[in-house]
Backbone as XML, in Angstrom:
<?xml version="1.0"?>
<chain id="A" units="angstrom">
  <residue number="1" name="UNK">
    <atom name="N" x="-34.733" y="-12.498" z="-2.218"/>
    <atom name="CA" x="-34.187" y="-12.147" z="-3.513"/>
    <atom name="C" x="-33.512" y="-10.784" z="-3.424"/>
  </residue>
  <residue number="2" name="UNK">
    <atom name="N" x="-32.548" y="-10.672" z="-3.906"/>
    <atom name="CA" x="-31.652" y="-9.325" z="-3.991"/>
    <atom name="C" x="-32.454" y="-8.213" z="-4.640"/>
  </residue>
  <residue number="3" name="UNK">
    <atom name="N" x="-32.505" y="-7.312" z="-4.400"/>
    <atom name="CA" x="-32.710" y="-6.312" z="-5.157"/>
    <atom name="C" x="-32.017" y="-5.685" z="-6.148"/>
  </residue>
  <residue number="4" name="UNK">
    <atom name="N" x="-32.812" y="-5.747" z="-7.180"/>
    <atom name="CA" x="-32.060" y="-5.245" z="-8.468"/>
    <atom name="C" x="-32.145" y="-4.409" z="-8.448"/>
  </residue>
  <residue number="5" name="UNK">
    <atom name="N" x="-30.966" y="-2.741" z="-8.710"/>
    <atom name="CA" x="-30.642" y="-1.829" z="-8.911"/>
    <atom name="C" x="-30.277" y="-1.465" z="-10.424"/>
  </residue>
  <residue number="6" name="UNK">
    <atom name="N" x="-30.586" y="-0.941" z="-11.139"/>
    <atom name="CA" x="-29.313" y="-0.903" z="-12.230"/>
    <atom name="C" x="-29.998" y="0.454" z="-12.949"/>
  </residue>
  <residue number="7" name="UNK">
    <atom name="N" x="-29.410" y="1.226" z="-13.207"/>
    <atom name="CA" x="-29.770" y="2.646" z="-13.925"/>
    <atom name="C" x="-29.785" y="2.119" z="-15.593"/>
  </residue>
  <residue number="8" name="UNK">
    <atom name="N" x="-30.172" y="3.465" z="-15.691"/>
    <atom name="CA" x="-30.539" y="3.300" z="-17.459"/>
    <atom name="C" x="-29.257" y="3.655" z="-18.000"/>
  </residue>
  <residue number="9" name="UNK">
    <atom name="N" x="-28.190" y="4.268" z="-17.840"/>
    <atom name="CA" x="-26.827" y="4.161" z="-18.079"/>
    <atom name="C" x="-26.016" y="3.173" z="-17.819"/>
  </residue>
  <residue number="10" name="UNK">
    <atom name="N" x="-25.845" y="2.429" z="-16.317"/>
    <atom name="CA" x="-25.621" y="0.919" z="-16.196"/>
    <atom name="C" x="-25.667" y="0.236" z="-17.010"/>
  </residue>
  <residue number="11" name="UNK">
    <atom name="N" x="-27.472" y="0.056" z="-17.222"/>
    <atom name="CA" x="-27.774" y="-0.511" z="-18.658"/>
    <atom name="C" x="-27.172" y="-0.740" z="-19.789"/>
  </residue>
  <residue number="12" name="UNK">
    <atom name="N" x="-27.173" y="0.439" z="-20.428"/>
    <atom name="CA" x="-26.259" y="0.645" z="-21.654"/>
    <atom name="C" x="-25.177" y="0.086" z="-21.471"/>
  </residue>
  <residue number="13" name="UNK">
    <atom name="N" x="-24.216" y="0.575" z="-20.444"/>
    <atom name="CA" x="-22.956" y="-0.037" z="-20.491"/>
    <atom name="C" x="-22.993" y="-1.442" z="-20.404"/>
  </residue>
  <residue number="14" name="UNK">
    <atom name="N" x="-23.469" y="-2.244" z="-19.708"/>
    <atom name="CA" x="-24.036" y="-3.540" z="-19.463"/>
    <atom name="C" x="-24.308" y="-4.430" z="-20.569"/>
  </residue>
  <residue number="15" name="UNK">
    <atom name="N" x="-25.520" y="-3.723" z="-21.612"/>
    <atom name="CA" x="-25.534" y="-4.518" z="-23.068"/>
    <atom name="C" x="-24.418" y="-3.915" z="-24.106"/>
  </residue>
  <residue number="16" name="UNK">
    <atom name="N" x="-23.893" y="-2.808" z="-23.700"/>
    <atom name="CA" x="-22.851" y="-2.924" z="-24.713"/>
    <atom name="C" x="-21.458" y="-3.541" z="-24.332"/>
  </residue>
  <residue number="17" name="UNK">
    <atom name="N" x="-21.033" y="-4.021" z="-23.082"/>
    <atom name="CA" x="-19.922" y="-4.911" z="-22.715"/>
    <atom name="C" x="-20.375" y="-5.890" z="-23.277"/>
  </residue>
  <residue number="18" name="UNK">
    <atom name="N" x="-21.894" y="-6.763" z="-23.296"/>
    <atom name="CA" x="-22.383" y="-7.896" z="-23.798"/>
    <atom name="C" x="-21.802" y="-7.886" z="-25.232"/>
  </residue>
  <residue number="19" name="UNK">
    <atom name="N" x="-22.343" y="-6.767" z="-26.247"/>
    <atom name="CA" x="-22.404" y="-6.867" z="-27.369"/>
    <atom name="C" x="-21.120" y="-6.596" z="-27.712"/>
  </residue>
  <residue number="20" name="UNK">
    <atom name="N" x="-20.318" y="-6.264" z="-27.097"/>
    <atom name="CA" x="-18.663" y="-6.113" z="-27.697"/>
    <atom name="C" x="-18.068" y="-7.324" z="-27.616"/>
  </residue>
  <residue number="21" name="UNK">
    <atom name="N" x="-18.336" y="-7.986" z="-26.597"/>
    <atom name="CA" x="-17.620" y="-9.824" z="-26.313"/>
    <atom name="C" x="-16.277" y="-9.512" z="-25.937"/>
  </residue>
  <residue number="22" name="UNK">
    <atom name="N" x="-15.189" y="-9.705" z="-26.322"/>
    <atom name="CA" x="-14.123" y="-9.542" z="-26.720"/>
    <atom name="C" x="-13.381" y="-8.628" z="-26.411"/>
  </residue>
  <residue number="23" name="UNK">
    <atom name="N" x="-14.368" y="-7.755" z="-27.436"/>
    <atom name="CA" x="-13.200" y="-6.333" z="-28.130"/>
    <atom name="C" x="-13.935" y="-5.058" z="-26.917"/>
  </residue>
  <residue number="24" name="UNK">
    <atom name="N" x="-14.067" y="-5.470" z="-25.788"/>
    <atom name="CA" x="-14.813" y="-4.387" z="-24.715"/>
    <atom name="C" x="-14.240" y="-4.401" z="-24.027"/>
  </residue>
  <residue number="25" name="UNK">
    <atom name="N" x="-13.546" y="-2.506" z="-24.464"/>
    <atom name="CA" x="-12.695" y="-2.107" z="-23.358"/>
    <atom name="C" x="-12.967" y="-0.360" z="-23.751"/>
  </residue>
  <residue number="26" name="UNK">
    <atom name="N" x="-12.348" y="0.317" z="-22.490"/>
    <atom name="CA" x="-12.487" y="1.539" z="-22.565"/>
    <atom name="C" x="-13.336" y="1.893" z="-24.128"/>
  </residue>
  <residue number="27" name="UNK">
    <atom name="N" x="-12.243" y="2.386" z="-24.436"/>
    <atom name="CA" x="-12.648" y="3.190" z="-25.440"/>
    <atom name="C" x="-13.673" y="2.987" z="-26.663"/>
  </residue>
  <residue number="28" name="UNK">
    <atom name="N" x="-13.694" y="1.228" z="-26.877"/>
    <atom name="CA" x="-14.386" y="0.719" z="-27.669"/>
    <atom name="C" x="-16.084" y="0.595" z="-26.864"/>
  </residue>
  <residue number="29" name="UNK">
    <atom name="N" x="-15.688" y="0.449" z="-25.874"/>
    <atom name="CA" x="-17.440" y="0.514" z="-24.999"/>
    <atom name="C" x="-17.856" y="2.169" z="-25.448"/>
  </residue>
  <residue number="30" name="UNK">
    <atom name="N" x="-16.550" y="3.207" z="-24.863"/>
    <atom name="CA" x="-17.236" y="4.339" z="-25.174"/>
    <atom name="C" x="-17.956" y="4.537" z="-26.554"/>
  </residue>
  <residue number="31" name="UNK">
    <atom name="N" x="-17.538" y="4.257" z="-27.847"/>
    <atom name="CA" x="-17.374" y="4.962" z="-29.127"/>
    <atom name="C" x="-18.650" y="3.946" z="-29.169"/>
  </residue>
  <residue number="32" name="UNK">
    <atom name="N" x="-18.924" y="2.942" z="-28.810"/>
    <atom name="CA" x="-20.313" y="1.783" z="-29.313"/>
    <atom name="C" x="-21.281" y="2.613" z="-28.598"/>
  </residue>
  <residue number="33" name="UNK">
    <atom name="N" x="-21.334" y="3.391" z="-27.296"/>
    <atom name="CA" x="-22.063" y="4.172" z="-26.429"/>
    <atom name="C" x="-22.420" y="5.530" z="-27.439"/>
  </residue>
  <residue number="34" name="UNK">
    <atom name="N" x="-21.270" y="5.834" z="-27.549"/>
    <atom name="CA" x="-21.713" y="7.511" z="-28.320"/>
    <atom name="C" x="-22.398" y="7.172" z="-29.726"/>
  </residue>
  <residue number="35" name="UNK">
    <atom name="N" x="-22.334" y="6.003" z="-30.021"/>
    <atom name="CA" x="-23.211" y="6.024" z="-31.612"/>
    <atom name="C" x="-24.454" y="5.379" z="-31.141"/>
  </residue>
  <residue number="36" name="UNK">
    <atom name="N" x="-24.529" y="5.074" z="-30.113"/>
    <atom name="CA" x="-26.153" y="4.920" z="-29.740"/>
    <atom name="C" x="-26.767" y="5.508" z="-28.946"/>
  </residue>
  <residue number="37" name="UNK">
    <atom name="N" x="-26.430" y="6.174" z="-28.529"/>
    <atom name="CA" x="-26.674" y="7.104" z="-27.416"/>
    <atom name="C" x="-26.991" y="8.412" z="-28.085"/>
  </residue>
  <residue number="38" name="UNK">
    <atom name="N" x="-26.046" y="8.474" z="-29.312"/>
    <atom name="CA" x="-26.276" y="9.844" z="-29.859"/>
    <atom name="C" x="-25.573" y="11.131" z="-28.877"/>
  </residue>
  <residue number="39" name="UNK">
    <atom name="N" x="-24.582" y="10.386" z="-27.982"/>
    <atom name="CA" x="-24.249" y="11.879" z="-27.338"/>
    <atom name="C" x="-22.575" y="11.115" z="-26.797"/>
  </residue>
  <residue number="40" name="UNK">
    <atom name="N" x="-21.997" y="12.576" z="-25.940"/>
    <atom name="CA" x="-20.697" y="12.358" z="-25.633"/>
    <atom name="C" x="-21.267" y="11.935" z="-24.370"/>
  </residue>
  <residue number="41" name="UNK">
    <atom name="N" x="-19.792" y="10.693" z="-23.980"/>
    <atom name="CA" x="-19.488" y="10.068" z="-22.862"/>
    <atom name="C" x="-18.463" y="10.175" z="-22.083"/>
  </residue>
  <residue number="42" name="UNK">
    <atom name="N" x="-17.997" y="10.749" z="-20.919"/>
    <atom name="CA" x="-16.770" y="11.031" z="-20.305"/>
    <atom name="C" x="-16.236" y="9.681" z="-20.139"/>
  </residue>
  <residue number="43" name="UNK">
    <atom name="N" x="-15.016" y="9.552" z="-20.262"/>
    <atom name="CA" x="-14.439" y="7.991" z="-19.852"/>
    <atom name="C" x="-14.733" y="7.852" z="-18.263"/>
  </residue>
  <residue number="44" name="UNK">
    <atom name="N" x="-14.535" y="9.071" z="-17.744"/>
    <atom name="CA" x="-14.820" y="9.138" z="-16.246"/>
    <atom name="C" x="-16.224" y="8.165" z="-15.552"/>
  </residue>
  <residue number="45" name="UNK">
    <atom name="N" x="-17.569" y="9.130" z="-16.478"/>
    <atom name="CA" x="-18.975" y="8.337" z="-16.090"/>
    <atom name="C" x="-18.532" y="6.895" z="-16.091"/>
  </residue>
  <residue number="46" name="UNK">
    <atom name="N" x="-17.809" y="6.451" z="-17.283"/>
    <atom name="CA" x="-17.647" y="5.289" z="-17.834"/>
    <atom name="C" x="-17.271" y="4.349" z="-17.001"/>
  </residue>
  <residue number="47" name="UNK">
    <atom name="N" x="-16.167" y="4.637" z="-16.241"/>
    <atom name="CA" x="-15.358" y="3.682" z="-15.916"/>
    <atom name="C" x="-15.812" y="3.565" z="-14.678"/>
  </residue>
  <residue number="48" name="UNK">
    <atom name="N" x="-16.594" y="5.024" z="-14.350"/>
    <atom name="CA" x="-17.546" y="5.111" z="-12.829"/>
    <atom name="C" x="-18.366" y="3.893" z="-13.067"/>
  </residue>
  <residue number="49" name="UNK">
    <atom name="N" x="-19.650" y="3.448" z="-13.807"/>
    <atom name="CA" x="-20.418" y="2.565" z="-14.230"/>
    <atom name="C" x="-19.312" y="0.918" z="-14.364"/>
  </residue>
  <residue number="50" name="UNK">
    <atom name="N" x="-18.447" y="1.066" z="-15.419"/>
    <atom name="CA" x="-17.904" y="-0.094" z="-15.298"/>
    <atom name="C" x="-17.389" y="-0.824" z="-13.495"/>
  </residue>
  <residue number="51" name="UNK">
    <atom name="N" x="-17.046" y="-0.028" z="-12.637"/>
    <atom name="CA" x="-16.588" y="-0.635" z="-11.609"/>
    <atom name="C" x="-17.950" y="-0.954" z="-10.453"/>
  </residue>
  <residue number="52" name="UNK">
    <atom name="N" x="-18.963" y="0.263" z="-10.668"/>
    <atom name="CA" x="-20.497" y="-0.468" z="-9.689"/>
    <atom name="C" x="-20.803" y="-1.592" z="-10.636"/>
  </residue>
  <residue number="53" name="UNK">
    <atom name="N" x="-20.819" y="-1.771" z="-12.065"/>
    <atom name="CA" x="-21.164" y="-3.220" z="-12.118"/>
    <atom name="C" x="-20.256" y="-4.035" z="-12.040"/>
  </residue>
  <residue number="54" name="UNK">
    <atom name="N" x="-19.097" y="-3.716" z="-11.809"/>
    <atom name="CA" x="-18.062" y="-5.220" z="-11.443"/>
    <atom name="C" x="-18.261" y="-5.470" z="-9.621"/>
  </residue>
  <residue number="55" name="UNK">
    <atom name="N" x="-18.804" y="-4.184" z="-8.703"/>
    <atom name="CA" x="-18.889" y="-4.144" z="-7.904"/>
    <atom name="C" x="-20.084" y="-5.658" z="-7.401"/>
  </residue>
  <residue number="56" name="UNK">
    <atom name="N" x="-21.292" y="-5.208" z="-8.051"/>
    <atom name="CA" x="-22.125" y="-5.846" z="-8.470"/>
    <atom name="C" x="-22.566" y="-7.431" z="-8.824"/>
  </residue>
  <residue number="57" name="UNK">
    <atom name="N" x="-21.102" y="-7.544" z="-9.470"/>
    <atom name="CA" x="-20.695" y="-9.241" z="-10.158"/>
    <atom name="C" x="-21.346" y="-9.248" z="-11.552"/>
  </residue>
  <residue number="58" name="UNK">
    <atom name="N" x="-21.600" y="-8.023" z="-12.203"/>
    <atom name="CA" x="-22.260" y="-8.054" z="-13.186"/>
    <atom name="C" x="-21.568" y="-7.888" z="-14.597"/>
  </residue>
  <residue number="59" name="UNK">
    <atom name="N" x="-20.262" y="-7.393" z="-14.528"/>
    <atom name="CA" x="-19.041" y="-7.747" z="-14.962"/>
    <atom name="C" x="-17.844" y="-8.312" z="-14.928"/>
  </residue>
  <residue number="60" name="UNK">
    <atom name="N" x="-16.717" y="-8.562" z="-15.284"/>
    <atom name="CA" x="-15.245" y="-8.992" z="-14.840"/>
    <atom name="C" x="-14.585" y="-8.087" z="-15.786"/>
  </residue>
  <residue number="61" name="UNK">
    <atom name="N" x="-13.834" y="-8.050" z="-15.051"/>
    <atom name="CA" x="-12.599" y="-7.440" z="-16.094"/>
    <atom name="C" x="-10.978" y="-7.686" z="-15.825"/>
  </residue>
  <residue number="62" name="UNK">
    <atom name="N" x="-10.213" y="-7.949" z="-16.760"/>
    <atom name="CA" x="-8.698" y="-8.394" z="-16.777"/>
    <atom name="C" x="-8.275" y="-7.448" z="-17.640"/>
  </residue>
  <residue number="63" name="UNK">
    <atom name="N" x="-6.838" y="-7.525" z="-17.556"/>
    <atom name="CA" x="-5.960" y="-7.153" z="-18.535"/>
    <atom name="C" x="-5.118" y="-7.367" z="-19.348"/>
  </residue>
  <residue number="64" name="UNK">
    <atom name="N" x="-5.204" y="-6.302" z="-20.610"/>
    <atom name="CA" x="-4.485" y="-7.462" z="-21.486"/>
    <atom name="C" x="-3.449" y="-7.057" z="-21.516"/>
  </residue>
  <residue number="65" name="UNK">
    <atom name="N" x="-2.462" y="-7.726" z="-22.821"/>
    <atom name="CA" x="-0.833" y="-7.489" z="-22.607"/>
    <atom name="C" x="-0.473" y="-6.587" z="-22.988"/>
  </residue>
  <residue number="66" name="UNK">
    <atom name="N" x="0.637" y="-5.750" z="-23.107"/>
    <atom name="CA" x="1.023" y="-4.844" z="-23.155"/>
    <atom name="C" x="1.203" y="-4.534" z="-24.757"/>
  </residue>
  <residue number="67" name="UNK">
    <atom name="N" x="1.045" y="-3.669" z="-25.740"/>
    <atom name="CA" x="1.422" y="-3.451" z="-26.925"/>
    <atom name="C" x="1.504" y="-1.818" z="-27.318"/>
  </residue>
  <residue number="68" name="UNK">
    <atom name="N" x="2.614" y="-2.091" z="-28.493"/>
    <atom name="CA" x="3.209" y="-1.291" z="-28.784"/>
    <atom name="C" x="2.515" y="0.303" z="-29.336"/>
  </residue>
  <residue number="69" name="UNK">
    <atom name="N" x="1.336" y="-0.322" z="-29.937"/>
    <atom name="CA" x="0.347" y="0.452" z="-30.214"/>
    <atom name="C" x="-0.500" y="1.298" z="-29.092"/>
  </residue>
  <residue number="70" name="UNK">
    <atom name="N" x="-0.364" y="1.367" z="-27.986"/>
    <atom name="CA" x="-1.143" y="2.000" z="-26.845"/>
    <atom name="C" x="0.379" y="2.370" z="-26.138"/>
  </residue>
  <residue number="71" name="UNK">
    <atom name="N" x="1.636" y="2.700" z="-26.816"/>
    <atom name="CA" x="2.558" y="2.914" z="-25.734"/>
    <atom name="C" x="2.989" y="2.184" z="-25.043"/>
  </residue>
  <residue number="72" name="UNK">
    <atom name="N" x="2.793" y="0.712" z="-24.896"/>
    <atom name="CA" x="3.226" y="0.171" z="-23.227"/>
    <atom name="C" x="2.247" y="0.216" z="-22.508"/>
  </residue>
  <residue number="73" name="UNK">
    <atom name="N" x="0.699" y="0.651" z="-22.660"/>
    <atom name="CA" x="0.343" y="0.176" z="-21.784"/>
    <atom name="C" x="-0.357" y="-0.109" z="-21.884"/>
  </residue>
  <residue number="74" name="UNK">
    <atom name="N" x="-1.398" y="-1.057" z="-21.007"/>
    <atom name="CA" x="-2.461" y="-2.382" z="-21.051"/>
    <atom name="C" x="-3.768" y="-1.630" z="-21.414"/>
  </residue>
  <residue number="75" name="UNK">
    <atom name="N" x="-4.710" y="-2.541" z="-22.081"/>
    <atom name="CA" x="-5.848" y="-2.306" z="-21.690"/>
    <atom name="C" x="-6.846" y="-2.815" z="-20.344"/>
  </residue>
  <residue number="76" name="UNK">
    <atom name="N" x="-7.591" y="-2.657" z="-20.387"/>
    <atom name="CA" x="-8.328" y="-3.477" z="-18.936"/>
    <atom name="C" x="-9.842" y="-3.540" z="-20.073"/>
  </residue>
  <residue number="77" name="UNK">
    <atom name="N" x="-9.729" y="-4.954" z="-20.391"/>
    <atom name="CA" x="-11.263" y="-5.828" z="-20.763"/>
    <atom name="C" x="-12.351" y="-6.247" z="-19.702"/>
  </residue>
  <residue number="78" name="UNK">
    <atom name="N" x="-13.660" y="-5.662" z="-20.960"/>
    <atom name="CA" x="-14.417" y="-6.261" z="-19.631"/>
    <atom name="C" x="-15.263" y="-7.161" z="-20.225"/>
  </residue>
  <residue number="79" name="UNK">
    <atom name="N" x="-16.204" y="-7.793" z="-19.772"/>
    <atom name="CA" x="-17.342" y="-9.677" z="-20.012"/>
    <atom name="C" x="-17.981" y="-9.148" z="-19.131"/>
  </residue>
  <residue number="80" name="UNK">
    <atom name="N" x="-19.359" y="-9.257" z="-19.722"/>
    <atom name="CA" x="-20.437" y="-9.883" z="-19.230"/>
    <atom name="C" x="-20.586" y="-11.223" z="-18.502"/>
  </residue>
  <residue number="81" name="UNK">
    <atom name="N" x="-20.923" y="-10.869" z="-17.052"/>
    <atom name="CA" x="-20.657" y="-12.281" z="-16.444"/>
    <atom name="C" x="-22.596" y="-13.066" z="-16.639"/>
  </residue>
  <residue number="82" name="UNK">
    <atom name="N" x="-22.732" y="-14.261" z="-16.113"/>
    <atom name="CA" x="-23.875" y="-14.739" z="-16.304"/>
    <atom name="C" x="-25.111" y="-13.742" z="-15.212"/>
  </residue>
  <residue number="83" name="UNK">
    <atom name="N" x="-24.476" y="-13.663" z="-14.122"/>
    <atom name="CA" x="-25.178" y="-12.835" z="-13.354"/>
    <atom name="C" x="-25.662" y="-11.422" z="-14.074"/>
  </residue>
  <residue number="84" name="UNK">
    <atom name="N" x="-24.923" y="-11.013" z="-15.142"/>
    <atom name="CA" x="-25.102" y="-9.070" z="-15.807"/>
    <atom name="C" x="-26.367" y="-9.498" z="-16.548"/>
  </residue>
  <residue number="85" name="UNK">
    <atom name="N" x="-26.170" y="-10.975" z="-17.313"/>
    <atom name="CA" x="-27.212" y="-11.421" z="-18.407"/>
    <atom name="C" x="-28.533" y="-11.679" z="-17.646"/>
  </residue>
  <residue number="86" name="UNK">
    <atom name="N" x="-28.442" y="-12.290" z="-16.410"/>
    <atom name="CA" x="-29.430" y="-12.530" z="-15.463"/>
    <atom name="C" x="-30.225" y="-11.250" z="-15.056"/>
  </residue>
  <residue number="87" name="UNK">
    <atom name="N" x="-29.663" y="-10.016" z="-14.584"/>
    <atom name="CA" x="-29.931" y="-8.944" z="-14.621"/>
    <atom name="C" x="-30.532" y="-7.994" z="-15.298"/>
  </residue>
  <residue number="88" name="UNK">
    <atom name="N" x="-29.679" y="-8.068" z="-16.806"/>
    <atom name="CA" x="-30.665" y="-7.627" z="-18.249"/>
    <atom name="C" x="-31.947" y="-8.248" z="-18.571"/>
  </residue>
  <residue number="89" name="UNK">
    <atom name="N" x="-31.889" y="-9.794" z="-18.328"/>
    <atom name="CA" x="-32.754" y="-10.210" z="-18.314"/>
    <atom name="C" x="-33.949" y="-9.490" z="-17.403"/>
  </residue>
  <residue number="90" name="UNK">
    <atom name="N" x="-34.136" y="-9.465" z="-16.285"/>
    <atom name="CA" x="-35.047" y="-9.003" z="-15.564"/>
    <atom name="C" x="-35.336" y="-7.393" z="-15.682"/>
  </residue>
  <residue number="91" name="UNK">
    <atom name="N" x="-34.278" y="-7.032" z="-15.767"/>
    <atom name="CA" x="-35.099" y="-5.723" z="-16.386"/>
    <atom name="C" x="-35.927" y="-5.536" z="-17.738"/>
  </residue>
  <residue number="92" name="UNK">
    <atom name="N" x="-35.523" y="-6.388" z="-18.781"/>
    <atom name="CA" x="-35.971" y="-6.744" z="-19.855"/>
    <atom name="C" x="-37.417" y="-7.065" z="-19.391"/>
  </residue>
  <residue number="93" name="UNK">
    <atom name="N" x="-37.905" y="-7.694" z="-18.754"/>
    <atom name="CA" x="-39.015" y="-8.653" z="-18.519"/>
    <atom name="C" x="-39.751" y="-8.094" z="-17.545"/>
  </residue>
  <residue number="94" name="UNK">
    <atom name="N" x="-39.231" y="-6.695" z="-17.041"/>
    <atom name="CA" x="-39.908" y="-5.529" z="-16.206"/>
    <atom name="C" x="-40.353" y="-4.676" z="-17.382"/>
  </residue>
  <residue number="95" name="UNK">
    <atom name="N" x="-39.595" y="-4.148" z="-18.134"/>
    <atom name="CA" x="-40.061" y="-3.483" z="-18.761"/>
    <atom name="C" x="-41.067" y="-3.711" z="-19.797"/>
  </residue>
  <residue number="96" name="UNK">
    <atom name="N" x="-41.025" y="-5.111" z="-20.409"/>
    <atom name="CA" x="-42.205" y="-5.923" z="-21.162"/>
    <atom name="C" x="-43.492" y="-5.741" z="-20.722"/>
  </residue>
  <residue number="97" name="UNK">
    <atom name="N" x="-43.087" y="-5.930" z="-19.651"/>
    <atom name="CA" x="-44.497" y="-6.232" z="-18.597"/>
    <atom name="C" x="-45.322" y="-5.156" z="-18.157"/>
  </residue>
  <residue number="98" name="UNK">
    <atom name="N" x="-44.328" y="-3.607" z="-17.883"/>
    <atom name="CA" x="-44.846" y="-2.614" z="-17.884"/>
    <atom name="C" x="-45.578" y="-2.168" z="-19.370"/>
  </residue>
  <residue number="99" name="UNK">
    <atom name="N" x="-44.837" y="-2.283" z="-20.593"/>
    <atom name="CA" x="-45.080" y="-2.046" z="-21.744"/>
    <atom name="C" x="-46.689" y="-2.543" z="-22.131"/>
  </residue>
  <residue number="100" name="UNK">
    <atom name="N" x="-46.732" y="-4.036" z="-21.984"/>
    <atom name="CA" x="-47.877" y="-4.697" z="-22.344"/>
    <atom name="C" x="-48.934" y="-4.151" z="-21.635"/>
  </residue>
  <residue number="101" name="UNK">
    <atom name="N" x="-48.607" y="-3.631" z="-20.402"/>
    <atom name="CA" x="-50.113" y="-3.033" z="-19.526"/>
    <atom name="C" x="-50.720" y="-1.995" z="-20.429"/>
  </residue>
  <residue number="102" name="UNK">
    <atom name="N" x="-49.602" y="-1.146" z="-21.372"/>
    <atom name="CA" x="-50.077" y="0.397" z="-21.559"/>
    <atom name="C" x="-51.560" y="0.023" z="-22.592"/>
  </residue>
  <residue number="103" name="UNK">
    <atom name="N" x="-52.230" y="1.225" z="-22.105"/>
    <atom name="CA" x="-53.912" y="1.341" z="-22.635"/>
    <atom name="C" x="-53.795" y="1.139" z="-23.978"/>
  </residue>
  <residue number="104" name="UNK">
    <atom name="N" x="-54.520" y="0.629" z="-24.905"/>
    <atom name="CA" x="-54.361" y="0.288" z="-26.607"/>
    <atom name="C" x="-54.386" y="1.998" z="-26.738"/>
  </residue>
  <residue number="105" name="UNK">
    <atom name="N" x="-54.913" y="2.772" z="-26.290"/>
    <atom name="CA" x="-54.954" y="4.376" z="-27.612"/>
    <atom name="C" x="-53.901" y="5.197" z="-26.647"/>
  </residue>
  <residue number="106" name="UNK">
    <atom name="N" x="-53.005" y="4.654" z="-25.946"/>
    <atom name="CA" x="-51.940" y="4.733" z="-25.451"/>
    <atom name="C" x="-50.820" y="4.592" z="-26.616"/>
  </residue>
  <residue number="107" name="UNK">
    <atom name="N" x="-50.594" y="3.144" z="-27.216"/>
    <atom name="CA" x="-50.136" y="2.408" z="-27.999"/>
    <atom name="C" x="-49.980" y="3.272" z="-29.161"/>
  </residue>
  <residue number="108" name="UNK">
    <atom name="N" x="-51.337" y="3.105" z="-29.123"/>
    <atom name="CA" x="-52.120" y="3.791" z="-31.008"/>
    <atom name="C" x="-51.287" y="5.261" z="-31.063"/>
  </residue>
  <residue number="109" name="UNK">
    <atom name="N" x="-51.167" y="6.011" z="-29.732"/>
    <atom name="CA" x="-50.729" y="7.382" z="-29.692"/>
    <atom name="C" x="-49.220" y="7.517" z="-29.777"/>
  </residue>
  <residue number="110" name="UNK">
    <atom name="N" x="-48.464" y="6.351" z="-29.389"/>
    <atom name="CA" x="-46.847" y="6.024" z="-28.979"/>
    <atom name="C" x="-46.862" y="5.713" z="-30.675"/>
  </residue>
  <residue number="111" name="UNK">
    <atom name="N" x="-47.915" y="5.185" z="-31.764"/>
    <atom name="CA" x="-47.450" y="4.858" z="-32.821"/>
    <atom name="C" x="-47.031" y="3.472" z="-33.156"/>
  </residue>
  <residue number="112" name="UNK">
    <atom name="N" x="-46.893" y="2.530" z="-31.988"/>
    <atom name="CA" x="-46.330" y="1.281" z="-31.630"/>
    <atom name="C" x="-46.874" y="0.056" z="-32.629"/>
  </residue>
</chain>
């Protein structure tokens, strides 16, 4: 079995390409990032992260057509491929699993 890698920034970017569908591209991944994140995002980190997970197979990305509104020039969209969902998944189901171990006055103390 491969080893899963994926950072807690990966992450993010990862469920928020998911949760954009469509409309996930640059800037719209960033601005969905900075309102949950609560902080600024360089497009740089960004696009750093977007290409290890296309590296990955954990994204795709194309481009779209050219419009007048961006100047002439394209965006580059990205999807969640089945493999990114496969991935979330398992970290999802790592982290459950770690979660459920924690001591009940652990819990009681987290407020949970």
């Amino acid at each position: 079995m491969k080893k899963l890698t994926l950072g807690a920034f990966e992450e993010m970017v990862l469920l928020t390409v998911g949760v954009l569908q469509d409309n996930a591209y640059g800037v719209t991944i960033k601005a969905e990032l900075e309102a949950n994140m609560k902080k600024n995002i360089s497009l740089g980190a960004l696009y750093a992260a977007l290409q290890r997970l296309e590296e990955k197979k954990w994204v795709n990305s194309r481009v779209g057509g050219i419009t007048e509104e961006r100047g002439g020039r394209r965006k580059q969209y990205f999807d969640i491929t089945k493999e990114g969902v496969k991935a979330l998944n398992e970290v999802r189901a790592m982290r459950n699993e770690l979660f459920d171990r924690l001591p009940a006055n652990k819990i009681k103390w987290l407020d949970i």
